[in-house]
KOLMIKOL-11101 format. One record per residue: x, y, z of N, C-alpha, C, O in turn. Coordinates in steps of 0.1 Angstrom, whole numbers, plus 5000, padded with zeros to 4 digits. Layout:
<recs>
XYZXYZXYZXYZ...
</recs>
This chain:
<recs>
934492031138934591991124933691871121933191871110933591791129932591691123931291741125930591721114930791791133929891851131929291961119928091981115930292001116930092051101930392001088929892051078931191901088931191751081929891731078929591741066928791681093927391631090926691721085925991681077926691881088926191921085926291981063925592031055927291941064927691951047927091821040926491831029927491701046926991621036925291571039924891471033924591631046923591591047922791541040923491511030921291481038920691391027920091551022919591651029920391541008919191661000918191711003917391621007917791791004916091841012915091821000913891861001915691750987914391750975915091620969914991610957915991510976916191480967915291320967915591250977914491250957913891150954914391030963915490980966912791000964913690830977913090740974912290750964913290660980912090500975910790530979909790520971910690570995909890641000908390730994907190720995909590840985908490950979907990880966906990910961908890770963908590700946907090620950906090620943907190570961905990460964904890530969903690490968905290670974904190760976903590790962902390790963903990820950903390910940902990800935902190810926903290700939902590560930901290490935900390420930901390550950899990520956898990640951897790600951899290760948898890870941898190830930896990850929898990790923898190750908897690670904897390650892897390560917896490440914895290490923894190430921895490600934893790640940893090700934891890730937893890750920892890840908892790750903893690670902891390740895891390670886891790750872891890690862891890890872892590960860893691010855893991060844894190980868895790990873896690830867897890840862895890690869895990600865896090630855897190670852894890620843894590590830895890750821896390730810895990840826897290910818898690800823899590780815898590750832900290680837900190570826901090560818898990500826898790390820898790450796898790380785898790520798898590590784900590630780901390570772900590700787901990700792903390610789904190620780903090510801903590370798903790330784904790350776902390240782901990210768902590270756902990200746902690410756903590470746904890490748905390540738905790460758907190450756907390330755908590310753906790210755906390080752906490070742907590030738905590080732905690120720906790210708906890210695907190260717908290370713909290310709910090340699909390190718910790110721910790010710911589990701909389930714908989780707909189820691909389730684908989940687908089990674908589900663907989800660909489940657910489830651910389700649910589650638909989610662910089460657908489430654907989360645907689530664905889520668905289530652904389450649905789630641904889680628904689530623905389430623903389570620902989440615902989440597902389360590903789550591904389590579905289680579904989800575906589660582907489750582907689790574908089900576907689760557908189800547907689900544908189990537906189880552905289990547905290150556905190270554905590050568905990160577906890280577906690400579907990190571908890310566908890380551909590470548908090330546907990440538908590370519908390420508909490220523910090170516909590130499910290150489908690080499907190020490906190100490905890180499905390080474904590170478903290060467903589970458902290090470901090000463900190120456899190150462900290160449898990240440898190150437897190220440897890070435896489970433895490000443894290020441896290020457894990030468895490100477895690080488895690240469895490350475894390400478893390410470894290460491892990540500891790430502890590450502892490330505891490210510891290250523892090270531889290250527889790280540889290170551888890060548889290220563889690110577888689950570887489950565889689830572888889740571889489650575890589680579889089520576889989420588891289370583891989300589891489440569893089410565893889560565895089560565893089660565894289750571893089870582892489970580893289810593892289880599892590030601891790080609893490110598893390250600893490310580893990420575892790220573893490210563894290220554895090130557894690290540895790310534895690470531894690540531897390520529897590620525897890650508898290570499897690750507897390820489898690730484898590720472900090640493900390550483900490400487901390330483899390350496898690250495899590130503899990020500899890230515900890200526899890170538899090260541899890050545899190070554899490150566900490140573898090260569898590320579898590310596899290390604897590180600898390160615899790140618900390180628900590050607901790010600902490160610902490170623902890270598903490370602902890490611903290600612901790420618901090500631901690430640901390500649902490330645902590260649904590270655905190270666904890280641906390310639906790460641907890490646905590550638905890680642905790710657905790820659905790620667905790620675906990620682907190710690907890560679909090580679909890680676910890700683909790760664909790890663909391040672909791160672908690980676907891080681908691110697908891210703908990940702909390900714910991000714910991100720911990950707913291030702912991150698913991200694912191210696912191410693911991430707912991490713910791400717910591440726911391410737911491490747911891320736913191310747914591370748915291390757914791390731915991420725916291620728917291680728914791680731914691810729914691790745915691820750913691730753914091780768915291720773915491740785916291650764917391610777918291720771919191770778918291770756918891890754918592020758919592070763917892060759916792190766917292170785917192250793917792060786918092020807919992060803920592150809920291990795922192030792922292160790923292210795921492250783921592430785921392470794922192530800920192450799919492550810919892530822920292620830919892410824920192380837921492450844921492510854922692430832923992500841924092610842924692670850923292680830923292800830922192890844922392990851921492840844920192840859921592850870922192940875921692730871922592740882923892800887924292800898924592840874925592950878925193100877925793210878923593080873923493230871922993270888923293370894922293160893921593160906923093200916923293310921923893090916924493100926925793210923926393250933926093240917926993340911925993520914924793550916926993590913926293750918926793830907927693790899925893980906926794070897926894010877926293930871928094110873927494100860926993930856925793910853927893850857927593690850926293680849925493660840925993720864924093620867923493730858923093690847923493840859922793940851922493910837921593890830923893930837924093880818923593770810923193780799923693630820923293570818921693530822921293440814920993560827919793640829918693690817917593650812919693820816918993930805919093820790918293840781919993730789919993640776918493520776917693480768918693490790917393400791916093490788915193460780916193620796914693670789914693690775913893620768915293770769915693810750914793670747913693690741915093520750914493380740913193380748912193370740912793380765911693410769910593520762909393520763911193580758910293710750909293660737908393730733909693560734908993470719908393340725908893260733907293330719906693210719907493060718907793050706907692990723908492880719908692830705909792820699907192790701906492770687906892850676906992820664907192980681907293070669908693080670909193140660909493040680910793070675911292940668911892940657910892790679911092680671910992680653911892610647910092750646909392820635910192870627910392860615910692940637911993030629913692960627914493000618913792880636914892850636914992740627915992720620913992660626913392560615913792600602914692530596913292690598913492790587914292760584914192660577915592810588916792880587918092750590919292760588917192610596918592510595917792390587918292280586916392420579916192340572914792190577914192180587914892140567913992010575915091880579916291860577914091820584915491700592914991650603913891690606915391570612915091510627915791570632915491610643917291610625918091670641917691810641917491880651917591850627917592020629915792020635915592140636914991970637913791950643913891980658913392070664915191810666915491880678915991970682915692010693916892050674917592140676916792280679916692380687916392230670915192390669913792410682912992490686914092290684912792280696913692320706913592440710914492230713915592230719916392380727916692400739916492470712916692610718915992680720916392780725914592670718913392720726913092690735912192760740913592570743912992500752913992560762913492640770915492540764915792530772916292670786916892660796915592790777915292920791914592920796914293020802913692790798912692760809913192670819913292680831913592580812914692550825915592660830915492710842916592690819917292810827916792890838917392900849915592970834914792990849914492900864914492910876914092800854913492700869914592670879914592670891915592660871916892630881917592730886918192710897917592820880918193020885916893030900917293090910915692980899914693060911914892900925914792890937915192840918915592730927916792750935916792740947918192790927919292760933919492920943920292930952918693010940918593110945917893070963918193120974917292970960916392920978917692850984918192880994917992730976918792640979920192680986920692620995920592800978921692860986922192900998923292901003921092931002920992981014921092891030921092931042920992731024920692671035922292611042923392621036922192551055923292571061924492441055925592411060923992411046925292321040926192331034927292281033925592461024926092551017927192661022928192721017926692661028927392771043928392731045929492791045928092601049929292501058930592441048931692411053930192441031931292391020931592551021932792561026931092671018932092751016932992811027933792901024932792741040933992781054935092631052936292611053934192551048935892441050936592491035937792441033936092571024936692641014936792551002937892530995935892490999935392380987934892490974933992580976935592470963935692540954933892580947932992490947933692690943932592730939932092610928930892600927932692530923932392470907931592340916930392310915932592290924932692190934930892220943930092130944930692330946929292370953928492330944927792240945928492400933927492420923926792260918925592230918927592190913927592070907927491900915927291790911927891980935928591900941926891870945926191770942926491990954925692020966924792060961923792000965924492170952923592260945922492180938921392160943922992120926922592060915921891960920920891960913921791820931921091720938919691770945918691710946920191930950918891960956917892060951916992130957918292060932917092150926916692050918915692070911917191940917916891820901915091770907914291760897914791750915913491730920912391740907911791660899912691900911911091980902911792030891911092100883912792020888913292040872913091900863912991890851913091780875912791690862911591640863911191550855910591690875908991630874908791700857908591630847908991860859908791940850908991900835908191930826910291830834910891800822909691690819909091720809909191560825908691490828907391540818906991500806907091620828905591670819905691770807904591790800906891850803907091890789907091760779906691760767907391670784907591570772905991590760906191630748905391570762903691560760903591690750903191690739904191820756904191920752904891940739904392000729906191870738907391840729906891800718907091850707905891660723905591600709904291680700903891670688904091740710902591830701903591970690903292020679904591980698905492090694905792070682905392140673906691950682907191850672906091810657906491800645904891780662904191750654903691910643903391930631903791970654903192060645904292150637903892210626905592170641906792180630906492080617906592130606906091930617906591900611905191880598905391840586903691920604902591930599902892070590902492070579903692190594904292270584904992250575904892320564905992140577906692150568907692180569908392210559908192190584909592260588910492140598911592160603909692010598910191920605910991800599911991820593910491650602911091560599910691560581909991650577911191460573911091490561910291360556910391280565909491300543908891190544910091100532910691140522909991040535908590930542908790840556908390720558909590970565909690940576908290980586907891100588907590810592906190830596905990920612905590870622906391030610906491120621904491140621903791150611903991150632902991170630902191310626901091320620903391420632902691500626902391550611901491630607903391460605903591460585902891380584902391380573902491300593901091150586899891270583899191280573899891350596898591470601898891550583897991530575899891630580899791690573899991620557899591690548900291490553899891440544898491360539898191330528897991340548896791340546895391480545894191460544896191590544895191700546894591740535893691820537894991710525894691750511893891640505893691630493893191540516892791420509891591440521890791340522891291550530890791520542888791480538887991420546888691530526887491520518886991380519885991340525887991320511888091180503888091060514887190980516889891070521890490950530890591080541891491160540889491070555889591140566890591080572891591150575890590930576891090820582892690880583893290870594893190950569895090910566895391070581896391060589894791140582894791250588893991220607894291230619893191180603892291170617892891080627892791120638893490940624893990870631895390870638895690830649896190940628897190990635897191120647897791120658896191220640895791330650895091270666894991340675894691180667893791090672894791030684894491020695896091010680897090950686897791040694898091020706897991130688898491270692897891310704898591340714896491330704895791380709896091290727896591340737895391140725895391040736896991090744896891060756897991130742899491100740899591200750899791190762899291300744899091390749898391430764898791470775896991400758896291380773896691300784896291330795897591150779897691110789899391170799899691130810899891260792900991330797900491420806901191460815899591450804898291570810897691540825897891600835896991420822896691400830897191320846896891330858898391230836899991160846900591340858900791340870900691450850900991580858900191580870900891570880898791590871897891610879898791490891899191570900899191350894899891320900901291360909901591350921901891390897902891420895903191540908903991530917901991680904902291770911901491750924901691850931900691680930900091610942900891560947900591530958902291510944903691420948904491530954905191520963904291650947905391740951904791840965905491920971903391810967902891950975902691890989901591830989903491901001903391851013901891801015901591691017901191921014899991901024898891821011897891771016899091810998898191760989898891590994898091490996899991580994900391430997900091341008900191221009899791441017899691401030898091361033897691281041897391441027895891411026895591281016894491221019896491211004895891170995896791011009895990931013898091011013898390911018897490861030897190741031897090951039896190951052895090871045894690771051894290921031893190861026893490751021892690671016
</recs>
């Protein structure tokens, strides 16, 4: 019995240590482009946070005041990303929409991880109709574009921040549902698993107990690097017209209120898209680590070097 004791509570075979943390950190400081996304990264959940006290015109930021006198002024040492068509400065609310941007993208992957994830894992470790059924439901939303269903569901609950996450949110989260159904399908199998269902430890008890510590690994590198994805997602709901509403400085509405002016003031459109873009890439490029962290033999070469 103790011997099967040890072998039940064993340490996780995936699960995160100080160890692997100091390894991926030595990782992304031997790149230098692995660095500069971590460092891009950083900086914007920094920002994300600070946004609020940092604007160097909040009134303008949010949207509160508005100046027609010097509207479509552009970049100059008093409003260096210049002003928008209502004479708001716009680093101000490039700045503040950062924080926006930060809560859609987090708000959709930790909702998109509360769906899929339980569902992944009782569909994995469970047999017969459930997993099936539940399964054949994950492909039906797999069958559509993320984008286009986000699109659709938009539609249909309106504009808003929440109905924004929401709508992202249910697109998102049968990809986890998968990741975690092809995970818990390996994981099962191994002898600890074995060992809780002979001392007779309830299924719910496995799943949540033993199961769930040793798939969270590569379900949350993954979540990790959707974020980047989220906010482009996000932006571009809301560059339609199906997202946040103004004069809330989401950037992708900064992107689409300036498009009708792209002639005149490039700046009210370009600079935000500009931000998007860096935000992005550096979520992009932070991965390339990320997945060099996860692959025995890529880790082992980059530590030896």
């Amino acid at each position: 019995m103790k011997k099967l004791h040890k072998i039940l509570w064993q340490k996780p075979v995936s699960s995160v240590t100080i160890r692997e943390l100091k390894v991926t950190l030595r990782i992304i400081k031997q790149n230098p482009v692995s660095l500069a996304g971590f460092l891009i990264v950083a900086a914007f959940i920094v920002l994300g946070i600070l946004a609020p006290w940092i604007t160097p015109r909040p009134e303008e930021a949010w949207g509160t005041v508005y100046y027609i006198e010097r509207r479509l002024q552009p970049p100059s040492l008093n409003y260096i990303f210049g002003t928008d068509e209502m004479g708001r400065d716009m680093f101000s609310r490039i700045i503040l929409g950062a924080r926006f941007s930060l809560i859609i993208a987090v708000s959709v992957i930790a909702l998109a991880l509360l769906i899929g994830v339980p569902i992944g894992i009782i569909s994995g470790y469970s047999s017969g109709f459930i997993s099936s059924a539940m399964m054949r439901i994950t492909d039906m939303f797999l069958a559509f574009p993320p984008l286009l269903l986000a699109i659709a569901l938009a539609s249909i609950l309106g504009r808003g921040l929440e109905n924004a996450i929401v709508s992202l949110a249910i697109s998102w989260w049968p990809w986890y549902a998968r990741l975690a159904y092809l995970q818990t399908n390996h994981v099962k199998n191994y002898p600890f698993i074995d060992a809780a269902k002979v001392i007779g430890v309830s299924k719910l008890f496995i799943m949540f107990k033993h199961l769930m510590p040793n798939i969270l690994t590569p379900i949350m590198v993954q979540s990790a690097l959707d974020l980047g994805s989220a906010i482009l997602e996000a932006s571009a709901l809301s560059f339609l017209g199906l997202g946040v509403q103004p004069p809330t400085p989401e950037w992708g509405l900064l992107v689409s209120e300036g498009w009708m002016y792209i002639t005149k003031a490039w700046w009210i459109s370009i600079f935000p898209g500009l931000v998007i873009f860096v935000v992005v890439l550096g979520f992009n490029l932070l991965s390339d680590a990320l997945r060099e962290s996860l692959d025995p033999r890529l880790r082992l070469l980059k530590v030896k070097g």
